[in-house]
C-alpha positions as CSV (number, residue, x, y, z in Angstrom):
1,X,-79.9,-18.2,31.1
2,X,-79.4,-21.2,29.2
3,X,-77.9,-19.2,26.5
4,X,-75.1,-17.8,28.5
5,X,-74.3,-20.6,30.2
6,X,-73.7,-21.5,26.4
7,X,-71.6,-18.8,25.5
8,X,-69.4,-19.3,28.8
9,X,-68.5,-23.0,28.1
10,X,-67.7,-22.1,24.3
11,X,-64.9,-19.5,25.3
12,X,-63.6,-21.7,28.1
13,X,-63.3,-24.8,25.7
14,X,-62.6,-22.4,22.8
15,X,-60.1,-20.5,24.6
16,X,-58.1,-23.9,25.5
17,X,-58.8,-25.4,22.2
18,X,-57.2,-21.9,20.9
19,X,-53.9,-21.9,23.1
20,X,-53.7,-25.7,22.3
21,X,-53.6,-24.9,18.2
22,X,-51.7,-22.2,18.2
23,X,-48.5,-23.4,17.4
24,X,-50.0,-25.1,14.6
25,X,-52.1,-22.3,13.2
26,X,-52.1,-18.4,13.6
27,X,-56.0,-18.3,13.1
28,X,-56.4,-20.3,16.1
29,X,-56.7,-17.9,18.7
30,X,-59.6,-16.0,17.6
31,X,-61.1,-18.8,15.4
32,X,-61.3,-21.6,17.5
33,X,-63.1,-19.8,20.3
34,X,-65.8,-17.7,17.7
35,X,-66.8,-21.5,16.4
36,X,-66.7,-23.3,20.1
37,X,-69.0,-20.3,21.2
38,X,-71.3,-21.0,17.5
39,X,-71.3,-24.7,18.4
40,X,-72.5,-24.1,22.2
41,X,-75.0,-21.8,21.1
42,X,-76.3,-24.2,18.2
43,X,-76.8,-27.0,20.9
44,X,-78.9,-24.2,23.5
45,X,-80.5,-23.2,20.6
46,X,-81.7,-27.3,19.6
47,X,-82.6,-28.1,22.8
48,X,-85.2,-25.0,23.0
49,X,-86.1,-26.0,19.6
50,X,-86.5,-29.4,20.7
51,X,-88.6,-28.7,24.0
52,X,-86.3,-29.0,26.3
53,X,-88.4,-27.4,28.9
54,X,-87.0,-28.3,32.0
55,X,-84.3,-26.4,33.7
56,X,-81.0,-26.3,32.3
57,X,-80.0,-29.9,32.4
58,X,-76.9,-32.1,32.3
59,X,-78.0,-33.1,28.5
60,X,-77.8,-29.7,27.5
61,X,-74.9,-29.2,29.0
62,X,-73.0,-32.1,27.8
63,X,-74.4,-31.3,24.2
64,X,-73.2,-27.5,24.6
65,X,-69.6,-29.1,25.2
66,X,-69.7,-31.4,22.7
67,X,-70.3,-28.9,19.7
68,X,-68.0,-26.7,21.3
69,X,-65.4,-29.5,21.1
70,X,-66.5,-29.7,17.4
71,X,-65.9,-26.4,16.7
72,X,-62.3,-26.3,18.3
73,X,-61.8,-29.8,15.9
74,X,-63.4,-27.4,12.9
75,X,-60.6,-25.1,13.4
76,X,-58.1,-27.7,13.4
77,X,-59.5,-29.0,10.0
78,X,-59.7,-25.7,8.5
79,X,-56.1,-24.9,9.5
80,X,-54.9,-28.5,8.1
81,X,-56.1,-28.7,4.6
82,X,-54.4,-27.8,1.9
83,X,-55.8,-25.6,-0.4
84,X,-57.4,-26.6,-4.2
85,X,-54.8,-27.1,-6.8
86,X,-55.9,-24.4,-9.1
87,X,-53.6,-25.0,-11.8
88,X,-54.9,-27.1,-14.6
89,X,-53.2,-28.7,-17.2
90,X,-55.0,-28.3,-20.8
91,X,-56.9,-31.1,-22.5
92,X,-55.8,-32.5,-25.4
């Protein structure tokens, strides 16, 4: 259960995170959700990992949001850079 709950708050804060970006980038719409959803799953998959045996918790959930919110700022960093200056000059 803990692992939908997971996949629902990535979309929600991917999907807003996405329509926020999207002016700025074109890849924003697909990307920002598919790493907000990663993120989320990442933090159910820690806090199993971890021992988090209890029932799905307000920690959980406020880590699940927090590496989605890293993923939507991933998106906005990817889209942002410039790319690597591949033309070298020669040595002398």
């Amino acid at each position: 259960m803990n692992f939908l709950f997971a996949v629902i708050i990535g979309a929600v804060i991917g999907l807003a995170g996405g329509f926020a970006l999207k002016s700025r980038q074109p890849n924003a719409l697909w990307l920002a959700p598919a790493l907000a959803v990663a993120g989320a799953l990442v933090a159910a998959l820690l806090a199993l990992i971890f021992g988090d045996d209890r029932q799905y918790g307000w920690k959980e959930i406020t880590l699940q949001i927090v590496l989605a919110l890293v993923g939507v700022a991933a998106t906005y960093y990817l889209g942002t850079r410039k790319p690597a200056d591949t033309t070298a000059t020669p040595a002398p």
